[in-house]
C-alpha positions, -999 to +999 in steps of 0.1 A: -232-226+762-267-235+773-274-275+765-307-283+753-335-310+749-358-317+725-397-332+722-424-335+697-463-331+701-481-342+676-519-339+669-536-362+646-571-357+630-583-385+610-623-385+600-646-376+575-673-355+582-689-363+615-671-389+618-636-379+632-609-386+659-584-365+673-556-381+691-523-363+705-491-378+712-457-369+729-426-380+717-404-373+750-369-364+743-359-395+758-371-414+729-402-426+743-440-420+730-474-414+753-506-409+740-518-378+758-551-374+738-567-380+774-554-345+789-566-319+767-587-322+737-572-291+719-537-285+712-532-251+731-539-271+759-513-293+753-490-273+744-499-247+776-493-275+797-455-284+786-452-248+783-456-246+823-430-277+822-405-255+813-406-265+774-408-239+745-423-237+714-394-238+685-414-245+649-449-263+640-457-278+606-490-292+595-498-322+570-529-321+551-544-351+528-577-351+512-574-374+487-586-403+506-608-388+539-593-360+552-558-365+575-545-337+593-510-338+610-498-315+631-462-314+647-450-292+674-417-289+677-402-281+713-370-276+732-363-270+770-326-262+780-312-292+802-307-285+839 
């Protein structure tokens, strides 16, 4: 049976009009939490990077809110099998 672990990228656009910020951050699957916004400003990148890292892409889900600004969340959901 082939043991797995489990991380979460998440991308984060907050903003309203020209006035934005995109930030990404990696939940590891130790439990800890990094700000990776520096490395790669879209989230292909990111995700092409952990890919190389052995990790895989399992499911991605996306929150929007307009109400008040506009608030996009995106999660990326990834798994890796233990060594």
């Amino acid at each position: 049976m082939i043991a797995w672990e489990y991380a979460l990228l998440v991308r984060r656009y907050q903003g309203q009009g020209r006035n934005f910020h995109v930030s990404f951050v990696w939940y590891g699957p130790d439990g800890s939490r990094k700000d990776i916004t520096p490395y790669g400003d879209t989230a292909v990148a990111h995700l092409n990077r952990y890919g190389r890292e052995g990790w895989e892409l399992v499911s991605a889900a996306e929150d929007v809110n307009n109400v008040q600004g506009s608030t996009e969340v995106h999660r990326y959901h990834l798994k890796r099998p233990l060594n």
